[in-house]
N, C-alpha and C positions, 0 to 999 in steps of 0.2 A: 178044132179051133184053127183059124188061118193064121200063117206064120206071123203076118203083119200086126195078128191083135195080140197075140202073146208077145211078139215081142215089145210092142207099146206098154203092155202090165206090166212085164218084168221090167222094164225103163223106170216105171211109174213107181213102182213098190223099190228097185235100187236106190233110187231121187229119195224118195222119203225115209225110209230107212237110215241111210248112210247119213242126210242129215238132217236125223233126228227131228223130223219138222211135223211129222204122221204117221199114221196108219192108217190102212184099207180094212175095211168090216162087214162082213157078211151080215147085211141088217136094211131093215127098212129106215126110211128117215122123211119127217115132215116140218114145214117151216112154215107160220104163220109171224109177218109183221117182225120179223129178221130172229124171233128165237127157233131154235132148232130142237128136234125130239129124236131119239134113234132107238129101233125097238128089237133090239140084238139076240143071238139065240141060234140053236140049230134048227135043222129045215123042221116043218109042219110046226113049230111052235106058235104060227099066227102072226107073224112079222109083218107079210105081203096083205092080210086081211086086214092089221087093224091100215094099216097103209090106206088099201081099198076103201075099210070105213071112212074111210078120214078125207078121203080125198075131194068129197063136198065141200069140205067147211075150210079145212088148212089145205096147202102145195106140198105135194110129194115132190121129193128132190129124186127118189129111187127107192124103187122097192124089193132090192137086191144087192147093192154093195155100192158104200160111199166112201167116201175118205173124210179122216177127219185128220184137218189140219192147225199145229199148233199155231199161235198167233202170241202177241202181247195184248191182243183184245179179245182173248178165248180161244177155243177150238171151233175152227168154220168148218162148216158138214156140206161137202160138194158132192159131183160125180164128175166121173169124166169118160164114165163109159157110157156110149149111144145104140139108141135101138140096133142101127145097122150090127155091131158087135154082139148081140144075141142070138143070131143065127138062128133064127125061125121061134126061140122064146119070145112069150109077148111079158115085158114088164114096163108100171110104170115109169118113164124117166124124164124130169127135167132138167134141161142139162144148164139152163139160166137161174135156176134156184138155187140159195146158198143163205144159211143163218150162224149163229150162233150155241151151238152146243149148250142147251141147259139143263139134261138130264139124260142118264141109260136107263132104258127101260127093257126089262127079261119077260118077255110075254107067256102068262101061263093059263091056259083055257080052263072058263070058270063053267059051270053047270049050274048049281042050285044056287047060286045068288048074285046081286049085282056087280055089277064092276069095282074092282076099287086098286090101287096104290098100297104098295108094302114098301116101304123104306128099308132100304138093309145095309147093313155097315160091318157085317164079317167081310173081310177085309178077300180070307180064303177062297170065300163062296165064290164071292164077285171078280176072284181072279178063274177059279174053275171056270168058271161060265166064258169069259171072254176069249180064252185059249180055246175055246170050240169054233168061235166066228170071226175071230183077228186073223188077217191072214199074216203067216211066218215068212219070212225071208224066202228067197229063192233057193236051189238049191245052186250049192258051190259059192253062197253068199254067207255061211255059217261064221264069217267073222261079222256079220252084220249086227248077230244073232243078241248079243249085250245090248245093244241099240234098242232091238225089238221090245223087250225088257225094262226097260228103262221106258220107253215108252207108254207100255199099258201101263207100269205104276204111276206114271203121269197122268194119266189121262183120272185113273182111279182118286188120284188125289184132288182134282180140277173140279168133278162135278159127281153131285148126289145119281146113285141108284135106285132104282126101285125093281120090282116084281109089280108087273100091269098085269091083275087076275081079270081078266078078261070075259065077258057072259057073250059070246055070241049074239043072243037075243036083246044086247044093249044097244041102242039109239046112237048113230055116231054123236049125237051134242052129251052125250052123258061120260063118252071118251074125250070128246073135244073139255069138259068140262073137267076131269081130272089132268089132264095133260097143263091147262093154263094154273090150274090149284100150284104146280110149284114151282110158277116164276111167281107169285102174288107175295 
């Protein structure tokens, strides 16, 4: 990675950390008509696909790592990293797309039947999960680290989870078609 773009992250992740305004997420995210969707997880769980699916119908903001940022009107789900910064990876990104955070979504590849939405509210689950794709403080920023903290309980508190059981061979309107089920 070139010195210029690491040092831009760690800027990025200092700024937000230190005051408390965000997190960076290893996760896909789409926005249609200003709500936002983030499909979070560790790698091959289908983040960057359903992103792909989707990308007909809804805007991907990134299909690789957003920020989301606190607000007194929600949590807004940006990017701020650009193609050039991938260094020969190809990922969606735009970089003028930005909504409203209205749901996490844990992508899990379904096989024998359709698509659907699982709501989940263990509180634990949904912290295990996120400590896989939240990225943590820098290092030699370990006092930041109570910030970080306090952040994913915030975020956990802000808005519903789910588990996106996901069929491969589902239609993106039948994706597009659960994703709007939980602003309705």
């Amino acid at each position: 990675m070139k010195l210029s773009i690491k040092s831009r992250r760690e800027s990025v992740l200092r700024s937000l950390y230190s005051s408390q305004n965000g997190l960076v997420v290893h996760c896909s995210a789409v926005e249609e008509m200003g709500d936002s969707f983030i499909f979070a997880g560790i790698a091959d769980a289908g983040k960057s696909t359903l992103a792909n699916k989707l990308s007909g119908i809804m805007t991907v903001i990134n299909d690789d790592m957003n920020i989301l940022e606190f607000s007194d009107t929600g949590i807004k789900v940006s990017t701020y990293f650009t193609q050039s910064e991938n260094q020969g990876f190809h990922y969606l990104i735009n970089e003028s797309a930005t909504g409203i955070l209205k749901a996490v979504l844990f992508p899990v590849k379904e096989t024998g039947k359709d698509s659907f939405l699982e709501l989940l509210t263990d509180k634990g689950f949904i912290w295990k999960n996120l400590l896989t794709c939240v990225a943590p403080p820098i290092a030699g920023e370990d006092h930041l680290f109570p910030n970080f903290l306090l952040m994913i309980d915030r975020l956990i508190d802000a808005v519903p989870f789910y588990s996106v059981h996901h069929n491969l061979k589902d239609p993106p309107d039948r994706i597009a078609y659960l994703l709007r089920s939980i602003t309705q």
